[in-house]
C-alpha positions in Angstrom: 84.0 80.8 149.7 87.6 79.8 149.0 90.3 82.6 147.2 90.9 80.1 144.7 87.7 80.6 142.8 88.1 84.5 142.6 89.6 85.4 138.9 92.8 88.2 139.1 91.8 91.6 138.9 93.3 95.3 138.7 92.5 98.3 140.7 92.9 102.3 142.2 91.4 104.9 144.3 90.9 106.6 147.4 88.0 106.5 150.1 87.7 107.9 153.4 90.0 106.0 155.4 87.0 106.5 158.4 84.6 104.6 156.1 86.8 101.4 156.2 86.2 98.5 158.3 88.4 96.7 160.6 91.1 98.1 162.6 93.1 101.3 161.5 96.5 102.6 162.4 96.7 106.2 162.6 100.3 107.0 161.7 101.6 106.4 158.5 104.4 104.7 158.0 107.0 104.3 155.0 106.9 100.4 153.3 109.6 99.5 151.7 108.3 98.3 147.5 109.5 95.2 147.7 107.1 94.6 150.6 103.9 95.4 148.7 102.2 93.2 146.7 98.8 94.0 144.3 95.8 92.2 145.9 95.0 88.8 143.7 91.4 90.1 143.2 91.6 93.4 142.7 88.2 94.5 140.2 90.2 96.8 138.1 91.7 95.1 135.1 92.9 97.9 133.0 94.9 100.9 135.0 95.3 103.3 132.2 97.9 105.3 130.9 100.2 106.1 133.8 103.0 108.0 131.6 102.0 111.4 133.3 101.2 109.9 137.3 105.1 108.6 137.2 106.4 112.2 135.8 104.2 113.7 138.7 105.7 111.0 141.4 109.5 111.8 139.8 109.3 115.6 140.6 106.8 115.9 143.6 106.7 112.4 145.2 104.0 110.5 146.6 101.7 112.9 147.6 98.5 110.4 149.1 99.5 107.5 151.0 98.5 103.9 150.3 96.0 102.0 152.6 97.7 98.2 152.9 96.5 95.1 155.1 99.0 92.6 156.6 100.4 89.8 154.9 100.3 88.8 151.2 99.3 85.7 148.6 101.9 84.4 146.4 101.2 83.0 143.0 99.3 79.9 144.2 97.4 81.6 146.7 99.0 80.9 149.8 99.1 83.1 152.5 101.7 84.6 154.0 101.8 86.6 157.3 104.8 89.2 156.7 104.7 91.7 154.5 101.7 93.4 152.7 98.5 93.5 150.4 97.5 96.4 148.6 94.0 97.7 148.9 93.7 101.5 147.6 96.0 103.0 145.5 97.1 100.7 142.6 97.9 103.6 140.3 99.9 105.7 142.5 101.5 102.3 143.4 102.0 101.1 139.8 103.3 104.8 138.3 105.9 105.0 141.7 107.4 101.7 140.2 108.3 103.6 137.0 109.5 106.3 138.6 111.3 103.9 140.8 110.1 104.8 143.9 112.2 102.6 147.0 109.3 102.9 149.5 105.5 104.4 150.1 103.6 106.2 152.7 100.5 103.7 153.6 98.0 103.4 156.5 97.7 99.4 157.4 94.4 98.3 158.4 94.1 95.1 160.2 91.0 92.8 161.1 89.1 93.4 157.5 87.6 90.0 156.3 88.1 89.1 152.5 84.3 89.8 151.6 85.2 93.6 153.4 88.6 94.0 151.3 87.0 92.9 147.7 84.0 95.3 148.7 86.0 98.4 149.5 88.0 98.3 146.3 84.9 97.6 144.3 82.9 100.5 146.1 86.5 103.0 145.8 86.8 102.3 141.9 83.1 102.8 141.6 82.9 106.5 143.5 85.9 107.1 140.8 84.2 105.9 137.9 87.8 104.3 137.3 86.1 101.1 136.2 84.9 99.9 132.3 80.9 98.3 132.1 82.7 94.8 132.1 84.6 95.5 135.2 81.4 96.9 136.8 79.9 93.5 136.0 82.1 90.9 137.3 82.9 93.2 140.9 79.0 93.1 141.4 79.0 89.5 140.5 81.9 88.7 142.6 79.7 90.5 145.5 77.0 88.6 145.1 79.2 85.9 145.1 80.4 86.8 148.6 76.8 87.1 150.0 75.9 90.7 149.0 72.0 91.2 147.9 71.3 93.4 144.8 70.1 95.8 147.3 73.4 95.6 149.4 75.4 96.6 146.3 72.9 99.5 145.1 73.4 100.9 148.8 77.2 100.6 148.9 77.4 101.8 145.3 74.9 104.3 144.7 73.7 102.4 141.6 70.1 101.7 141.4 68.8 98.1 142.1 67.7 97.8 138.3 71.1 99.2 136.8 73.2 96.7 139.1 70.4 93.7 137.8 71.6 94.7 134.3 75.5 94.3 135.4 75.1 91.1 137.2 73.7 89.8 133.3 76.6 91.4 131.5 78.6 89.5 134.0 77.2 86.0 132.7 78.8 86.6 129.2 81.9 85.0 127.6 84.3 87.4 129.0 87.1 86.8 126.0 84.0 87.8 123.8 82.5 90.6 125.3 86.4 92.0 125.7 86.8 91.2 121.8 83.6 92.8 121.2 84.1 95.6 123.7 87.6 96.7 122.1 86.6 96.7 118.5 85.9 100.3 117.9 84.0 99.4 114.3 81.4 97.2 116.5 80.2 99.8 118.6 78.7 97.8 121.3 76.7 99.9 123.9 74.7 99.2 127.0 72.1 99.2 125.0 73.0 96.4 122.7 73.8 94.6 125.9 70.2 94.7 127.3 68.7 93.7 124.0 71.1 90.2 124.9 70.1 90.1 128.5 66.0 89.9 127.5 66.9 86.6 125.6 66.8 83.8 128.9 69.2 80.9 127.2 72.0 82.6 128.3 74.2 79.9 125.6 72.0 81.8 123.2 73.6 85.1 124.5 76.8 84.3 123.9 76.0 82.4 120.6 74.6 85.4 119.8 77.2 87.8 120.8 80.0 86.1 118.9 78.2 85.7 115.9 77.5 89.4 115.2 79.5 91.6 113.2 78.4 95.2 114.5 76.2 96.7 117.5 73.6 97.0 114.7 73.5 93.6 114.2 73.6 92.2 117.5 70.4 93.7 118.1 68.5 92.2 115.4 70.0 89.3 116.0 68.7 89.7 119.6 65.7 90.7 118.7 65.2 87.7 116.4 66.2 85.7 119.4 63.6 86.8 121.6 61.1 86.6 119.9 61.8 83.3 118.3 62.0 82.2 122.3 58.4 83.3 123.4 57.5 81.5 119.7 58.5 78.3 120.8 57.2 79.2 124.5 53.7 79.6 123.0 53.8 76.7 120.6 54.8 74.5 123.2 52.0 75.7 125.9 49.5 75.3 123.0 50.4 71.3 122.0 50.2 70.8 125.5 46.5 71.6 125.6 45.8 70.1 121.8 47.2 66.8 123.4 45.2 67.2 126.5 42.3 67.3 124.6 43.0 64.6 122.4 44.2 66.0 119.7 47.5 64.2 118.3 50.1 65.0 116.0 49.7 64.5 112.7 51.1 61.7 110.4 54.0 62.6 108.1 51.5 62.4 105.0 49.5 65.8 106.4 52.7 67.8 105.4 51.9 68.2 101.6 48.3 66.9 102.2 47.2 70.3 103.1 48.9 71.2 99.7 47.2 68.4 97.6 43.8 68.7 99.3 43.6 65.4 101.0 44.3 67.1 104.1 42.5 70.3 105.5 43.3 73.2 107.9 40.2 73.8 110.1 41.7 76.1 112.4 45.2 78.0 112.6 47.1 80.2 115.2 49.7 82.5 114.8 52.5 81.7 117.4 53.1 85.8 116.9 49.7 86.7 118.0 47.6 84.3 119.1 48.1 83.1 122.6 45.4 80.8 123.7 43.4 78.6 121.4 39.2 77.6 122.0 37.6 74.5 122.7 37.5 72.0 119.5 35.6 69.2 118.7 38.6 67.0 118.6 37.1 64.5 116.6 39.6 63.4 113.4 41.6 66.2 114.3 45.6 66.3 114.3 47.7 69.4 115.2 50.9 70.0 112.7 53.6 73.0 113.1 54.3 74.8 109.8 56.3 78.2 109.8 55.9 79.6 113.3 51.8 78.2 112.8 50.4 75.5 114.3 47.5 74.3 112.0 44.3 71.8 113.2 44.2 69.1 110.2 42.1 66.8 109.6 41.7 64.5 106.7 39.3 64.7 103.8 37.0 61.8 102.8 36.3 61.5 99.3 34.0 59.2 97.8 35.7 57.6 94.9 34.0 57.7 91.4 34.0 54.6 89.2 37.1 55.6 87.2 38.9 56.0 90.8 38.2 52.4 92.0 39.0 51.2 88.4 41.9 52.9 88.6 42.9 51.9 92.3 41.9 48.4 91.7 44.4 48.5 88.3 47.3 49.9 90.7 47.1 47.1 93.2 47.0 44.4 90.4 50.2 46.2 89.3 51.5 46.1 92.2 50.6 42.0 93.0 52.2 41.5 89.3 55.5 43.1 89.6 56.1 41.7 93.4 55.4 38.2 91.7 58.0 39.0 88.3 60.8 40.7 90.2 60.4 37.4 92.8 61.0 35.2 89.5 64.5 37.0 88.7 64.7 37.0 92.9 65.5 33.7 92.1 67.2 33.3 88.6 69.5 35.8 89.8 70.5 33.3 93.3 70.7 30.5 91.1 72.9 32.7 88.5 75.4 33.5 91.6 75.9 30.1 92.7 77.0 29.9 89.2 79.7 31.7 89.3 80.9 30.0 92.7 80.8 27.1 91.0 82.9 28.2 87.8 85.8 30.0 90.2 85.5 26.7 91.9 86.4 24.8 88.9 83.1 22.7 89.5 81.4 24.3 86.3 81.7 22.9 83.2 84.7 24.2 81.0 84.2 26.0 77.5 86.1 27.6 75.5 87.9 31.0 77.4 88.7 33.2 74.8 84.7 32.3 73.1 83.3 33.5 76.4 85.9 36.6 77.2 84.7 37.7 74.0 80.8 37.3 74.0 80.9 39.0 77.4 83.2 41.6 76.1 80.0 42.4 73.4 77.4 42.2 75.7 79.2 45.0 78.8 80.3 47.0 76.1 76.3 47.1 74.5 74.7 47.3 78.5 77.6 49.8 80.0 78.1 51.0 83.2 80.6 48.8 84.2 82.4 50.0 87.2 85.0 48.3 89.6 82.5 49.4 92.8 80.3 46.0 91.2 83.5 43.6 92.4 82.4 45.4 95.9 78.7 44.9 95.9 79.5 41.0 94.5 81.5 40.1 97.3 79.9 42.5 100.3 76.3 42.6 98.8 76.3 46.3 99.8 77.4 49.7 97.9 81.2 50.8 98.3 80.2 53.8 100.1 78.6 51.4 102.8 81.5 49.4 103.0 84.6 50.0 105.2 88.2 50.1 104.6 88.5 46.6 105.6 85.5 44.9 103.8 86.7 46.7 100.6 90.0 45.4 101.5 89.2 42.0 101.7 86.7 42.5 98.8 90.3 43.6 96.2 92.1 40.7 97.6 89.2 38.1 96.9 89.3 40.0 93.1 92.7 40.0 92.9 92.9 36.1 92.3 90.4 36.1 90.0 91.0 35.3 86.1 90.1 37.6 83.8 87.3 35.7 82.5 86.1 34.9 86.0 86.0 38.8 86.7 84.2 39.6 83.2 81.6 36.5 84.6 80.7 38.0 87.7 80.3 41.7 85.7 77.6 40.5 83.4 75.8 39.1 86.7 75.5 42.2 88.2 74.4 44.4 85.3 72.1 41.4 84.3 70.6 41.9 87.6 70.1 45.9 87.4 68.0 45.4 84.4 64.2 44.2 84.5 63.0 43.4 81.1 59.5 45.1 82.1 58.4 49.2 82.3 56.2 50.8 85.0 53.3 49.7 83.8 54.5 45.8 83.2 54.8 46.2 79.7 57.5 43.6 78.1 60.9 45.5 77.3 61.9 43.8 73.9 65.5 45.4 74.4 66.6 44.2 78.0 64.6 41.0 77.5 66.9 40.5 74.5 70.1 41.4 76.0 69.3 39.2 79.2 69.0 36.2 76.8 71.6 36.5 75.5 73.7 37.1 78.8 72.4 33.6 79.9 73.7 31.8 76.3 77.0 33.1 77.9 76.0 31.1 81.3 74.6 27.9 79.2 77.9 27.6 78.4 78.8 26.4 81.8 75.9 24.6 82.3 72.9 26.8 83.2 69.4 26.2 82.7 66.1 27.8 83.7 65.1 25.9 86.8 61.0 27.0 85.2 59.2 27.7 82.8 58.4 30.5 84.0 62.2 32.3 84.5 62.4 31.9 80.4 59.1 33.4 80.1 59.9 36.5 81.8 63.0 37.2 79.5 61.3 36.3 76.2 57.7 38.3 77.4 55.4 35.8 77.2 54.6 35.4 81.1 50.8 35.9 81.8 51.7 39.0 83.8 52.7 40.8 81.4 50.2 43.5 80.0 49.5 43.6 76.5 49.7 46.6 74.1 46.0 46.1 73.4 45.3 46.6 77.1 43.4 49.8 78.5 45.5 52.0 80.0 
C-alpha cells in the first residue's frame, strides 16, 4: 500500500529499543535539529501541553535519547535518503525545539519496513496511554490497513480482540464530527454512546446520526431508535417476501382508508416489534398492506347491495353519463367562442360599437369577479402561470401587449364564462350563471356569434332534457 493514502498523524514515547525490529546501532550519536523530521504518519495527533517538558530540557537537557530511521519525506511524500525520520520521542523532540535545543541524542535503526515503523509508534503510544479513543481508532485501522488481523493488534497491544473490534468502528466515523463531538465538553460523548452507534449497520446512518444529536443523552436514543427501526424494516421486508411467495400481493391504494370505512378488512396482523415469522394463510383474496411498523392481511368485503343501494348507484352513473354529455356541449361552445376572439383581433369579425361593448363587458367582470391578469396566461399557453416558464409567460405579455383594450376585456369574459357551468352537483339548472352566461354571449352576438345547436342555448337557458327537475326524487 502506497504512503500517499496514509492521513498525517502526531506521536511520543519510549519502548525497549531490543523490542524493535530491523537493524540497530548501538552508540548514540548527537543529530543536529535541522536533520530531524516528524514521521508523515505518526498516530498521535494531539501532543499535549509541553510548557513544563521544555523548562525540564532548558535546565537538565535531554535526558532519553531519540530512536530515528534514515532518510526523510518532504511535503509531497517523496523520499529522500540523507537525513532523518523520527520514530519515538515526539514530545521530547517537540518541547527541545522550544527550548531551542541545536541537536539530540538518538539511536538510528535501519532495515524497518513502513508497516514495522507505523506499528511501533502505534504499539509505544499505546503502552503510554498517550493516545485519545479517536487516535486509538484510526492507528488500529491504519494496521489493519497494512495487513494486521484484529488478533495481530490485540497481541501487539494488549487490548482484547473485542475492545480493538469496537475501535476499528469508531474509526469508520466522520472524523471532523466525532472531533466536534469529542471536544464539546456539554455533549459528553463516552465509549458507551459510541457502541450504541456501532450496533446500527448503515454506517451513513451513524454518522447521520452522530451529527444530528445535541448531547451523549441524545445520541443514544437516537441510536436506539435507529436500531431498532433497522431490524423493523429487516423483518418487514423478510415477511413480504414470503406473503409474495405465497401469492399474496400488495394491496391497491383504496385498502388504505378501506380498513377505516369497512370495505376492507384486516384478517390477520403482525407486529414488526414482536412478531417474527408469520403462519400459513389461505391466500385467497388476500392483499398484504404496511401501516405503522404493522403489516396487515386485507381483504375486501362483499356486500350485497339493498334496493335503495342499486337505486342509488344506478342514479350516480346516470349523473355521471349526464354531466359528461353537458360539460361536452360547452366543450364546444367554449372552441367555437375562442375562434371568436381570433377572428375579432384579426379584424375578420364583424365591427360594433367599441365603447357599447367595453362597457357591457365592464358590467358583466365586475358582477362574475375574479379577474386576474394569470387568465391572459392560460388564454395564450392553455396552462396555469405557475406551469408556465419564464419564456412562455414572456411571449404570452408580448402577444397581450398589442392587444386593444376591448380585445383584452373580450378574451376576459371568455375565460370566466368558461369557469362557470350553469348546473350544481346534482344537474340541477343554476338560474344565476345560466343568466349571466347569456348575457356574456349578447356581448359575442355582437360580433357575429350564434349557437351552432339547439342544444348549446338550451343548456344556458335550463331547458336541456338533462337537466333534473325540482320535482325529481332525490
Amino acid at each position: 500500500m502506497g504512503l500517499d493514502v496514509f492521513e498525517n498523524y502526531e506521536c511520543d514515547g519510549q519502548i525497549e529499543i531490543s523490542n524493535l525490529k530491523g537493524e540497530r546501532m548501538d552508540k548514540l550519536i548527537y543529530i543536529p535539529a535541522d536533520q530531524i523530521h516528524e514521521h508523515p504518519d505518526n498516530p498521535r495527533k494531539d501532543l499535549g501541553d509541553l510548557t513544563e517538558l521544555a523548562e525540564s530540557i532548558r535546565q537538565n537537557g535531554i535526558m532519553q535519547n531519540l530512536t530515528v530511521i534514515p532518510g526523510y519525506w518532504d511535503n509531497k511524500r517523496g523520499f529522500h535518503e540523507e537525513e532523518y525520520t523520527l520514530l519515538i520521542g515526539h514530545r521530547r523532540y517537540s518541547a527541545g525545539k522550544m527550548a531551542a535545543v541545536t541537536e539530540y541524542p538518538c539511536r538510528i535503526i535501519t532495515g524497518m519496513s513502513y508497516k514495522e515503523q507505523v506499528g511501533t509508534m502505534l504499539t509505544e503510544n499505546m503502552q503510554r496511554v498517550d493516545l485519545t479513543i479517536p487516535e486509538q481508532a484510526e492507528g488500529f485501522q491504519m494496521m489493519l490497513d497494512l495487513g494486521d488481523t484484529v488478533e495481530d493488534i490485540a497481541n501487539k497491544t494488549g487490548f482484547s480482540e473485542s475492545t480493538v473490534r469496537h475501535r476499528v468502528n469508531i474509526a469508520k466515523l466522520d472524523k471532523s464530527t466525532l472531533k466536534e463531538k469529542n471536544d464539546d465538553e456539554g455533549f459528553q460523548l463516552t465509549l458507551k454512546d459510541l457502541y450504541e452507534l456501532e450496533k446500527i449497520k448503515s454506517v451513513e446512518k451513524r454518522n447521520e446520526i452522530l451529527r444530528a444529536s445535541y448531547s451523549s443523552t441524545d445520541l443514544a436514543t437516537r441510536a436506539r431508535s435507529a436500531v431498532a427501526d433497522e431490524k423493523r424494516k429487516a423483518k418487514e421486508t423478510a415477511i413480504i417476501e414470503k406473503l409474495e411467495a405465497a401469492g399474496i400481493k400488495k394491496a391497491p391504494k383504496e385498502a388504505e382508508n378501506g380498513i377505516w370505512t369497512g370495505s376492507w378488512k384486516t384478517v390477520v396482523e403482525y407486529d414488526l416489534n414482536k412478531d417474527d415469522d408469520i403462519g400459513i394463510l389461505d391466500t385467497e383474496g388476500k392483499y398484504w398492506i404496511t401501516q405503522y411498523q404493522r403489516i396487515r392481511i386485507v381483504k375486501k368485503v362483499i356486500k350485497k347491495q339493498t334496493r335503495a343501494e342499486k337505486r342509488r348507484e344506478k342514479e350516480e352513473k346516470e349523473r355521471k353519463a349526464r354531466k359528461k354529455e353537458l360539460k361536452e356541449i360547452t366543450r364546444v361552445s367554449t372552441e367555437r367562442r375562442k375562434q371568436l376572439i381570433l377572428d375579432i383581433i384579426a379584424g375578420k369579425a364583424a365591427k360594433p360599437n367599441e365603447e357599447l361593448v367595453k362597457n357591457m363587458c365592464w358590467v358583466l367582470l365586475v358582477e362574475m369577479g375574479g379577474v386576474y391578469k394569470s387568465l391572459f396566461i392560460k388564454y395564450f399557453t392553455e396552462k396555469h402561470d405557475w406551469e408556465c416558464n419564464d419564456e412562455e409567460k414572456a411571449e404570452a405579455n408580448e402577444k397581450i401587449q398589442k392587444l386593444s383594450i376591448m380585445e383584452q376585456m373580450l378574451i376576459l369574459l371568455h375565460m370566466r364564462m368558461s369557469e362557470k357551468e350553469p348546473w350544481d352537483y346534482n344537474l340541477r339548472y343554476d338560474k344565476e350563471d345560466g343568466g349571466i352566461l347569456l348575457e356574456c354571449y349578447r356581448v359575442f352576438k355582437m360580433f357575429g356569434w350564434f349557437f351552432d345547436t339547439e342544444q348549446e342555448e338550451q343548456v344556458l337557458d335550463g331547458t336541456h332534457q338533462y337537466y333534473r327537475k325540482d320535482e325529481d326524487n332525490d
